[in-house]
N, C-alpha and C positions, 0 to 999 in steps of 0.2 A: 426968383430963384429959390428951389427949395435946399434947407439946409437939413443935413444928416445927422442927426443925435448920436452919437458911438454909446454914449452911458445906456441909452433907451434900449438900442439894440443888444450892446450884454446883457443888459436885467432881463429881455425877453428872451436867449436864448439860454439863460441861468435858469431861468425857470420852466422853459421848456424839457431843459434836460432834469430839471426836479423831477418834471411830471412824468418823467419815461421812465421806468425801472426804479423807479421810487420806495417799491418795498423789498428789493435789492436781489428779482429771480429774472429781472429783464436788461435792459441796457442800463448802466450804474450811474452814478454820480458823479461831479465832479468830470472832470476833463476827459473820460473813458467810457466807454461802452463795448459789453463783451455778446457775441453772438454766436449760438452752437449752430453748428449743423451737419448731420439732418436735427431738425429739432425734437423730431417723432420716428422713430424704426423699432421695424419688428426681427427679433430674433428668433428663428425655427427648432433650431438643437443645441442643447449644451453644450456651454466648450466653444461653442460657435463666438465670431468677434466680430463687432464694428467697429470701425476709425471713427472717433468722433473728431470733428477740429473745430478751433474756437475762435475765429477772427476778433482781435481788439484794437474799434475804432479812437480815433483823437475826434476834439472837439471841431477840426476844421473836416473830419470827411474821411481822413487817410488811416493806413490801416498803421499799427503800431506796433512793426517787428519786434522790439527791442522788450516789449512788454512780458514780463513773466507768467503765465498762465498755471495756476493749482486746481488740479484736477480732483470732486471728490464724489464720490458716490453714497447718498441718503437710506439707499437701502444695498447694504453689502450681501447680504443673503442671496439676494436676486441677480445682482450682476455688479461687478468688481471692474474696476476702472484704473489703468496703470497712468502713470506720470506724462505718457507720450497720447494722454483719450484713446488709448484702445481701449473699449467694455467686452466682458469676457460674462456670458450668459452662464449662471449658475445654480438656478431655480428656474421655476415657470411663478411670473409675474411680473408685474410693472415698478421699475426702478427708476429713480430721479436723479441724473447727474450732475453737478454743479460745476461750472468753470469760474474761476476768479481771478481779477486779475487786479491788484491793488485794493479796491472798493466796491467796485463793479463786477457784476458777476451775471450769470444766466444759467438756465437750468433745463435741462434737454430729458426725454421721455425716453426710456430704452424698454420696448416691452417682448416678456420672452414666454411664448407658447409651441412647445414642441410638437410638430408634426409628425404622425406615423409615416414611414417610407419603405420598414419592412417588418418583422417579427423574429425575434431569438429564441431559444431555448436551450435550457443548460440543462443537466444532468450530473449527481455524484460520479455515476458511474453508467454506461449503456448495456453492461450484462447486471443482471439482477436476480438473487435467488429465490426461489419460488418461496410461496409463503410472507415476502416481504413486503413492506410500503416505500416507496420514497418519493419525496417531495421535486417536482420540477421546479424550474426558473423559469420564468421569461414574459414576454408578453410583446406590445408594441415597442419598436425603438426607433431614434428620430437619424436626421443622418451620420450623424456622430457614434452609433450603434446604444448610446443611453435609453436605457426601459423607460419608457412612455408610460408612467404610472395610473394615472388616470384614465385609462382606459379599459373596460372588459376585453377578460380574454375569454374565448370558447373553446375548450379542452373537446379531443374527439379521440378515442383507441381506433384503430384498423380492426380490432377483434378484442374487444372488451371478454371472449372464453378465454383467452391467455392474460392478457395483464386491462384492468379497467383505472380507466381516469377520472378524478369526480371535478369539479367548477375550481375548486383550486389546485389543478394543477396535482394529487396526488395518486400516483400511481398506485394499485394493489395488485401481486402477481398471483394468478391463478392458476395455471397450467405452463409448464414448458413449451419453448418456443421462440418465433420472431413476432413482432407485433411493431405498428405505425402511429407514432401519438402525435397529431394536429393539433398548434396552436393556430388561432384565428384571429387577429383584433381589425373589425372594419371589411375592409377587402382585403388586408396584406395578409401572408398566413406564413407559416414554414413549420417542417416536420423533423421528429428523431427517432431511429431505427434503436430498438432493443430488444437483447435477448433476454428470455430467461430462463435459466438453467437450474437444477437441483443443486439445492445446498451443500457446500462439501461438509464433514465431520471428520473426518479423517484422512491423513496420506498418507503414502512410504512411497520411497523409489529405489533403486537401484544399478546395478551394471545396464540389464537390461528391457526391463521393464518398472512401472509403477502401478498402485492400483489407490486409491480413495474410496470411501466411503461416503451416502448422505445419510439427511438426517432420520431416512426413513429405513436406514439398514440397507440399503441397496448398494452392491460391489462393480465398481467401473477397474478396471485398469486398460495398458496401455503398451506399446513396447514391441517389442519380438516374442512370436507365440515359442521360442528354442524352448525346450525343456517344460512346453504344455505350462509357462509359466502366469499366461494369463487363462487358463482353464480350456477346451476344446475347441479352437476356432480353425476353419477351412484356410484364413491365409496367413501367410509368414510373417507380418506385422499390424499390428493398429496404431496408424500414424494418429488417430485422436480415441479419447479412451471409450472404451464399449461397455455397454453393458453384462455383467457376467452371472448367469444363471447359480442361485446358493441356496442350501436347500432351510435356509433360516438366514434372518434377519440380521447384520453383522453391524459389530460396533469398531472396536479398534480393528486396525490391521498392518502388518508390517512384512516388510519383499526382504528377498533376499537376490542373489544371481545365481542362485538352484531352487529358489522355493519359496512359498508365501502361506502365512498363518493370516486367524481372523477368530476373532472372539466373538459367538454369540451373545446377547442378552441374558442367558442364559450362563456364561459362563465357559460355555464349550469353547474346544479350538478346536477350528477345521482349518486343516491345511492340504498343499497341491502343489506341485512342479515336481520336476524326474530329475537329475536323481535322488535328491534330500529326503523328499516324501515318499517317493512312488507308486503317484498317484495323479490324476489327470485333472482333477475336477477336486472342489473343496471336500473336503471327509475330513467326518467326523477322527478326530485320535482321540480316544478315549482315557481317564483318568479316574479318580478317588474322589475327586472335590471338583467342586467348579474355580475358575482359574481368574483372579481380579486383573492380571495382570500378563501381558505377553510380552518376545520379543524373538527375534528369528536372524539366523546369521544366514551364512549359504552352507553350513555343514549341518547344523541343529538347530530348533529351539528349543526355548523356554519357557519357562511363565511360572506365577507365585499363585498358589490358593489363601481364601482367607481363612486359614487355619498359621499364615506365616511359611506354610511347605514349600521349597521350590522344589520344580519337574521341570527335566529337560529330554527329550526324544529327536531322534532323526536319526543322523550317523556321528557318533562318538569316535572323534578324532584325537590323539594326546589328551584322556581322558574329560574334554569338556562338560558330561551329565556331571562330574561332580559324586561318583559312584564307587568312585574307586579300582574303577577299571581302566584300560589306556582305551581299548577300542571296541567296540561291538554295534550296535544299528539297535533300533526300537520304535515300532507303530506306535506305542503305549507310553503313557508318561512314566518315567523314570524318578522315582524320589531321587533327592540331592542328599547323599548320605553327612547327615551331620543334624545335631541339635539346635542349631543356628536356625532363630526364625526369622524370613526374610518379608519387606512388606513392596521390594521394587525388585527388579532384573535387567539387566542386560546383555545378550547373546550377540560374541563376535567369531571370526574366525575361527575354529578349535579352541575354544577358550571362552569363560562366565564371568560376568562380573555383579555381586549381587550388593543390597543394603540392607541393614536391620534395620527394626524399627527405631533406634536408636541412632542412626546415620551412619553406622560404621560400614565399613568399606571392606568386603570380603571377593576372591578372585580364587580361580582354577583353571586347569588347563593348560595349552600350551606356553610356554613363557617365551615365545619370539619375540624378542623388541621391548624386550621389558612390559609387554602389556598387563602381565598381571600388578605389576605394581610392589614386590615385594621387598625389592631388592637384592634380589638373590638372582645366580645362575643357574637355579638347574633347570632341564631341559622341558620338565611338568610337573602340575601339582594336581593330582589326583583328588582331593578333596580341596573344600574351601581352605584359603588363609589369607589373613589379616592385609590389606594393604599397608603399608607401612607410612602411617602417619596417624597425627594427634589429632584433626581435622574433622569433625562432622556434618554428613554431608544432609541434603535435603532429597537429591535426585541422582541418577546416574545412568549414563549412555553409552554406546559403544558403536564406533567404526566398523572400519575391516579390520585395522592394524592399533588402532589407539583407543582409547576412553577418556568420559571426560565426563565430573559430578561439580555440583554448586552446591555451596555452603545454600546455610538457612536465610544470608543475607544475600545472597544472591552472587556472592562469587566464584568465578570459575575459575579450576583445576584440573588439568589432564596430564596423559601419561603414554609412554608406548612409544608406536613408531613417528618421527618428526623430520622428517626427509625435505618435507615442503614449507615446513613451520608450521603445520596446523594445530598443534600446540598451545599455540597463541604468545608461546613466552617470549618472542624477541630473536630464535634463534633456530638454527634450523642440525642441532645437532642431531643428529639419525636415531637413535636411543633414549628415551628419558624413563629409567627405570622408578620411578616414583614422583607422586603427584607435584605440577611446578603450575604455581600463578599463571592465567592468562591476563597479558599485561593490558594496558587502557583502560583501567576503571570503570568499565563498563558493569552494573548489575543486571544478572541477567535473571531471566526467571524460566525461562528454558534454553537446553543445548543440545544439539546433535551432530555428532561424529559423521564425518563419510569416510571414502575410501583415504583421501587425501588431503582434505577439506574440512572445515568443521562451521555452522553454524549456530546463531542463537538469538534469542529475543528476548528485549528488555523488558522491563512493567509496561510500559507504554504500548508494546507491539511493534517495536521498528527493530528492522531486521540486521543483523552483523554475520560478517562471513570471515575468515583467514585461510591460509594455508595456500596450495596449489591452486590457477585458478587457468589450465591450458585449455580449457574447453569453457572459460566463460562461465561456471560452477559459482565464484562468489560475489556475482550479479551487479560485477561496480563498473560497469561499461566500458572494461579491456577485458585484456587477459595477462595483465600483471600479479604477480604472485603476491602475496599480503601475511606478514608474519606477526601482525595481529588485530583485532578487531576490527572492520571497514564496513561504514554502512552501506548496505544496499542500495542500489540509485532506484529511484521511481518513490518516494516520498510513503509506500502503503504500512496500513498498519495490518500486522501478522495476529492471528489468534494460536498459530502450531508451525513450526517450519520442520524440515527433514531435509539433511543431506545424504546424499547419496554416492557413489562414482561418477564423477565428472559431472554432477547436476542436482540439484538441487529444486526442490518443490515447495509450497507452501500455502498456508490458506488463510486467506483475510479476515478481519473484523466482521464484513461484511458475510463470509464463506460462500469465498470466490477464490477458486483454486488457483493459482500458479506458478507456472516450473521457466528454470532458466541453465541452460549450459549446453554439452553436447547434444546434437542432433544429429549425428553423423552416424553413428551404426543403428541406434534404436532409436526413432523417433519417442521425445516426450511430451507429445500429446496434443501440439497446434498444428501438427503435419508437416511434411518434410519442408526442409528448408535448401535452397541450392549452397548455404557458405556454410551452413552444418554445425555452428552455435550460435547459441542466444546468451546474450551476456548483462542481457536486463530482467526482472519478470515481465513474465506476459501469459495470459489469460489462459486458463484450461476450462474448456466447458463441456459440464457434466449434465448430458441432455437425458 
């Protein structure tokens, strides 16, 4: 009869389990043995997860619930492993997971190489102005939508005569237009449509029409041709802006709801619309100097030469040339009677408001609404006078009804009519006969006045609006009224804004034009709409 050794058989299977996992990446020591699986899996896209799980055997065979298992991952870079063995792919390459469970431990392969499934591409922006470069995104991505780095993409334009693409992905615009850029990686591919349009330089808008400029002196406007205000056209409106025949090269330009000026290169101003002007088409109004500076209400403009002179012509209403006269009309620029050398202007209603070189704040004209600022009641001030404050300003604009200048630091101050709060001060008293803080802390570094509305832009280019907002005007996606500072919704950065009557314009970093508020008597410029405001910006393109 054969007799059974129990000590032989422990010593052999003690050292059986020595020899298994003995450098402590396979089944462990001691009473336990830990075992992954899958022991090897491939992972296709980041982000993507495997359950890993870890069975831990006892020395007789069984598994051993009770056992606490520590999960860790060797290479975290690659792929990250939570407490419960889920591994979460975070790189392309191969990662070593560890399970431990007392002593014993085992180590599982997770490897992550991502597969193309399709192609993206991004873009700053899809309109783009001529003359420009901007760089694309994109290339392979796996199914998780992650760019598939390593792999070549092959850039292709639809028409490399409008915008061309080079190997990485950088567009250069050359002619206006549509155009189709192809990314390719492999077989998978996908495309993105963009326009590209002429740079804006310039806007204005108004009651009923707007117009811009590019950078090549070329005049677009927009609106209801009433009062021949966008120059000769056959129909009643241009619901997107047209091109407007000028017999020179225009740089600034500013509308009125009778009339529209525009400064040559040269200095000149030509102006057009019935009845302000009376005249159909840009002409030449001729002057003494050439003119640095313009600005145009709906009854007159103005503008400064650099001599310091201001001139104001059109139709002189409670005496706004500043002449000394109550009323008379002028083709011809009109000096501003007075010593006073001015280096800015601004033309509103019947009524001027100018700056010396010095910042001081000088006004004539009609006094409705306390627009000139004096403090005083009487009905007009025929020559310039003083606005009444200690204040030096850097800039200054004008409404229909109010005005509004910043200090050299950037603070603003306005005056006039405040019906809406466009003010900015906090309150919506109907009259504010002399300059009042606009409140929020905001520095701005430019401002413009509308009918009932006021805008302005910080150093940075991000856009604020207050005041009356029933037509969607201060672009904060109601038409809640704002009685002071509110930014802009849609995140752009502005290079120039303009407010206007019930709407508002502006042109980007980029000069890419856009307008936001009423739509409903005159279209501004993306074509008619069925609910008749726009109360975000959105794109105006100047083909």
């Amino acid at each position: 009869m054969m007799r059974f050794h129990w000590t032989t058989a422990f010593t052999a299977a003690a050292a059986l389990a020595l020899g298994c996992g003995g450098d402590g990446t396979g089944p462990g020591r001691g009473d336990l043995r830990v075992i992954i699986a899958p022991a090897d899996t491939l992972v296709t896209a980041l982000g993507d997860s495997v359950h890993l799980s870890a069975s831990v055997v006892e020395r007789n065979g069984r598994n051993s619930p009770s056992a606490t298992v520590i999960w860790t991952s060797l290479d975290p870079e690659v792929v990250s492993v939570g407490e419960t063995g889920v591994a979460v792919a975070r790189s392309n390459g191969a990662a070593r997971i560890r399970a431990l469970a007392g002593t014993a431990a085992d180590t599982a392969i997770v490897r992550v190489r991502q597969q193309v499934v399709g192609v993206g591409i991004s873009a700053p922006d899809t309109v783009l102005p001529l003359g420009s470069t901007t760089q694309l995104g994109g290339g392979g991505v796996d199914a998780r939508g992650n760019v598939v780095a390593d792999q070549p993409v092959e850039w292709v334009s639809s028409d490399p005569a409008i915008a061309a693409v080079d190997a990485e992905g950088v567009v250069n615009t050359r002619s206006t237009g549509a155009v189709t850029v192809r990314a390719q990686v492999g077989t998978e591919q996908d495309s993105i449509s963009l326009q590209i349009v002429r740079p804006a330089a310039n806007i204005s808008i108004s009651t009923w029409h707007a117009c811009a400029t590019d950078l090549d002196g070329s005049l677009y406007c927009w609106g209801s041709t009433y009062g021949e205000l966008l120059g000769r056209f056959s129909s009643p409106e241009a619901p997107v802006p047209l091109r407007v025949p000028t017999p020179a090269p225009f740089g600034a330009v500013a509308t009125s709801s009778r009339g529209s000026c525009a400064l040559s290169s040269a200095g000149e101003a030509y102006c057009w619309g019935y009845p302000t002007f009376g005249v159909f088409t840009p002409t030449l109004d001729r002057g003494p100097e050439p003119l640095e500076v313009l600005s145009v209400s709906q009854t007159h403009a103005c503008g400064v030469g650099a001599s310091g002179q201001a001139y104001c012509w059109g139709i002189n209403f409670y005496g706004a040339f500043g002449n000394g006269q109550p009323i008379g009309a002028s083709s011809t620029l009109v000096p501003v009677a007075t010593n006073v050398r001015f280096r800015t202007i601004a033309a509103l209603a019947s009524r001027t408001c100018a700056l010396t070189s010095e910042g001081r704040a000088y006004c004539w004209g009609y006094n409705e609404d306390g627009a000139l600022g004096g403090g005083f009641t009487s009905q007009m001030e025929l020559l310039p006078v003083r606005v009444v404050t200690d204040l030096s300003f850097a800039s200054i604009a004008a409404g229909d009804l109010h005005v509004c200048a910043l200090t050299g630091e950037g603070a603003a101050y306005c005056w006039g009519s405040n019906e809406f709060g466009q003010l900015g001060n906090g309150s919506t008293a109907n009259v504010v006969d002399h300059p009042v803080a606009v409140r929020g802390g905001v520095r701005f570094a430019s401002i413009s006045p509308g009918n009932d509305h006021t805008c302005g832009l910080d150093a940075e280019g991000r856009a604020y609006c207050w005041g009356s907002n029933g037509a969607g005007q201060l672009g904060i996606g109601s038409h809640e009224d704002r009685m002071q500072p509110t930014p802009v919704a849609g995140g752009l950065r502005f290079r120039a804004i303009a407010a206007g009557d019930g709407r508002t314009c502006g042109i980007t970093t980029r000069r890419v034009a856009y307008c936001w508020g009423s739509d409903n008597q005159t279209p501004i410029g993306i074509g008619w709409r069925p609910d008749g405001d726009v109360t975000v910006p959105t794109r105006i393109l100047l083909r």
